[in-house]
N, C-alpha and C positions, 0 to 999 in steps of 0.2 A: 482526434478520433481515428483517422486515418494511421496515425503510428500505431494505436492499443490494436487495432484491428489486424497491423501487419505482425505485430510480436506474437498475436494469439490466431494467426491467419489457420490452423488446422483448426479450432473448435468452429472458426463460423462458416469456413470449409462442411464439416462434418452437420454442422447445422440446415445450410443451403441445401446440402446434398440429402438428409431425411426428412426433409418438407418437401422439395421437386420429388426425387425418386420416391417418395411414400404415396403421394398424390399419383401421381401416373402408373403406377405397380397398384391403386388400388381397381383400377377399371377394369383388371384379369381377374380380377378375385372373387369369390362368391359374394353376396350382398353381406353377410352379418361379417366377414374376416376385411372387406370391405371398407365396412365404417368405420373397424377399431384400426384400418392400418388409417382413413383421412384422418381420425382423431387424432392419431399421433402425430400425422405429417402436419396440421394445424399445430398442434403444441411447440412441435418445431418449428414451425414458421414464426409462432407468436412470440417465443424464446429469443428466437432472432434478432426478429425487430425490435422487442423489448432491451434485449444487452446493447444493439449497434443505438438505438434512442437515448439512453442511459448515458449511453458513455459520451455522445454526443453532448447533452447536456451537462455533466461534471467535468470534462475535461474542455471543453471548446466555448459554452456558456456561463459558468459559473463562476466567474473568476478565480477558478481555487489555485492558477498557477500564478496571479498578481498579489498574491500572500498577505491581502489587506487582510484576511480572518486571523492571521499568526498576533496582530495588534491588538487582539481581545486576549490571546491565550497570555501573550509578553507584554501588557500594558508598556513597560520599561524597556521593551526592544532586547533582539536577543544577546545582546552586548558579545563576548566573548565568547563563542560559539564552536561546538564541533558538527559537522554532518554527516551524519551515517548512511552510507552508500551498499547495496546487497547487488549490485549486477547492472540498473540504471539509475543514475542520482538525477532525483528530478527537484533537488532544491536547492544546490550551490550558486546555481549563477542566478534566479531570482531572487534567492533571499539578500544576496550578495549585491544585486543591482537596487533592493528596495532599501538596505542598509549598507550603504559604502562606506561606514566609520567603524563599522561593525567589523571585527580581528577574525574572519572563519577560517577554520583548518575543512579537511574532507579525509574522512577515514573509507575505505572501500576494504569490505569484508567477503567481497566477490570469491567465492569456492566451486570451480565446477562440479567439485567432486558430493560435495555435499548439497548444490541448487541445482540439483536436475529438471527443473521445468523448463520443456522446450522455448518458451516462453521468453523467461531469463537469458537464456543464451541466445536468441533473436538477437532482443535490444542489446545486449553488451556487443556484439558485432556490427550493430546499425551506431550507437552510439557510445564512443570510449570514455573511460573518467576525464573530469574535469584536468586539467594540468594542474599538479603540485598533489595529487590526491595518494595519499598515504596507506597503503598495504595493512589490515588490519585484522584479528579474530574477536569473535565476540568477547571472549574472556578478557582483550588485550586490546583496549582502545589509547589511541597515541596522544596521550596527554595527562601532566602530572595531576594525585591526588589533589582535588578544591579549587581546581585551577580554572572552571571555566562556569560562565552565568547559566548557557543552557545548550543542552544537544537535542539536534534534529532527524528524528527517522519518520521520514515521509514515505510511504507505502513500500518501505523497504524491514522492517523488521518481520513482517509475515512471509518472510523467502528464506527465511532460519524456520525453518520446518522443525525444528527437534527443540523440543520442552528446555531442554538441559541449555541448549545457545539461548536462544530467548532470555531465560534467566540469566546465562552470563551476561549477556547483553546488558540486562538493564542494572545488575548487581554494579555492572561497571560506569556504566552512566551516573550512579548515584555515588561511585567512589571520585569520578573528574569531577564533580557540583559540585561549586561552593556551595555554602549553609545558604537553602533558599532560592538555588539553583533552579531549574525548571527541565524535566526533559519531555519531550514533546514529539509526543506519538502519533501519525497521520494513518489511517489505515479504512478502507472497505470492513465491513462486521459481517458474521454470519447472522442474520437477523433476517425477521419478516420482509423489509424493502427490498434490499437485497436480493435475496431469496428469490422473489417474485420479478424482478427485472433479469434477473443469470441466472436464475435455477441450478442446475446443478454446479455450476462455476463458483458457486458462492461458497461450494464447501471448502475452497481453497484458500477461502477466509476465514479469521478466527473470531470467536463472541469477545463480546465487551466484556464478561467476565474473565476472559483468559485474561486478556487485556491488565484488567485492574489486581487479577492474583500475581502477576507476574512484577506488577508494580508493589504493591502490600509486600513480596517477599523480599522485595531490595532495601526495603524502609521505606521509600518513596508514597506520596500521599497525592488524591489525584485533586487539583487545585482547581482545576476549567474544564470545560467541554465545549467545544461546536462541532454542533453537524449543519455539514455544508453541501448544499444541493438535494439534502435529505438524503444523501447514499453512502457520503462519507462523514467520519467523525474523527475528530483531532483532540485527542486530552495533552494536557500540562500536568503531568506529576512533578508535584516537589519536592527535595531534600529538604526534611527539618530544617530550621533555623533561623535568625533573624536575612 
């Protein structure tokens, strides 16, 4: 909690500061201009503690960094594996520590130019890619046609902001899959839970329908689903095939 907190340190900044200051700027105020500034300084404060709770419990409670839930989505283990990295890769060296027979490469698709969220550039400065991690664009992931069992983007494909990367992204994923491959999507959704825990933070997430049209247009077929901690959801799309 304490890292997500420091990467996105301006929103709960800006949070802190319109709950204290709304509350205490409402005591000058006429009584009806009043209520509507506590109301808001309440929503602010409830936003608050609702995201800093939140992420409390998904990232420090819920086991989602010991990757037992990835054994539901790969029954058969990710064998052969690529991991797609956007700025902080948060699955090379657990997936890698829970499967040490398992062959992973690490693609890093890190673009300043194109990930402008203050955010992204936080963590890539607090922490660097993995050693051996390979320079990469969506369109152009490092590894030959069929070559590998499954690729993993963990809350790193929603930092390709633009429709068109996305798509390459996954076009490419389902060109490295062998037949029956799995690529495996980890991501926050814009939905009701969501919503109601980050409020506005949440638009920075995308729905589960983007999700699955972006998979539909690669060929890719979506094979599993878990949501885990109730905030986050991880599908398996598969490549045709035996």
């Amino acid at each position: 909690m304490r890292e997500v907190v420091g990467y996105n340190w301006p929103l709960y900044a800006a949070g802190a500061l319109a709950a204290g200051g709304g509350w205490a700027l409402a005591r000058w105020l006429p009584r009806p201009a009043a209520r509507l500034v506590r109301a808001g300084a309440l929503t602010a404060g409830w936003l608050l503690a609702a995201a800093t709770a939140a992420t409390w419990c998904v990232y420090d409670r819920s086991g989602l960094h010991g990757y037992a839930w990835l054994d539901d989505l790969l029954p058969e283990g990710p064998g052969r594996h690529l991991v797609v990295a956007t700025g902080l890769d948060e699955a090379s060296r657990p997936v890698a520590a829970r499967h040490p027979a398992a062959p992973q490469r690490t693609a890093d698709l890190y673009d300043p130019a194109l990930m402008t969220e203050g955010s992204i550039h936080r963590a890539r400065r607090r922490v660097p890619p993995v050693p051996g991690s390979l320079p990469a664009r969506p369109g152009a992931l490092p590894a030959a046609t069929a070559s590998l069992d499954s690729v993993l983007a963990v809350f790193s494909a929603h930092e390709l902001r633009r429709p068109a990367d996305r798509a390459a992204l996954f076009a490419e994923a389902a060109r490295v899959l062998r037949p029956g491959g799995a690529f495996v999507v980890v991501e926050h959704l814009r939905d009701a839970a969501n919503s109601a825990v980050y409020g506005p933070g949440a638009l920075h997430f995308l729905s589960r329908s983007t999700w699955l049209g972006h998979a539909a247009g690669a060929g890719l077929s979506l094979a599993a689903e878990r949501r885990i901690a109730g905030l986050v959801t991880a599908f398996a799309f598969r490549r045709a095939g035996a």
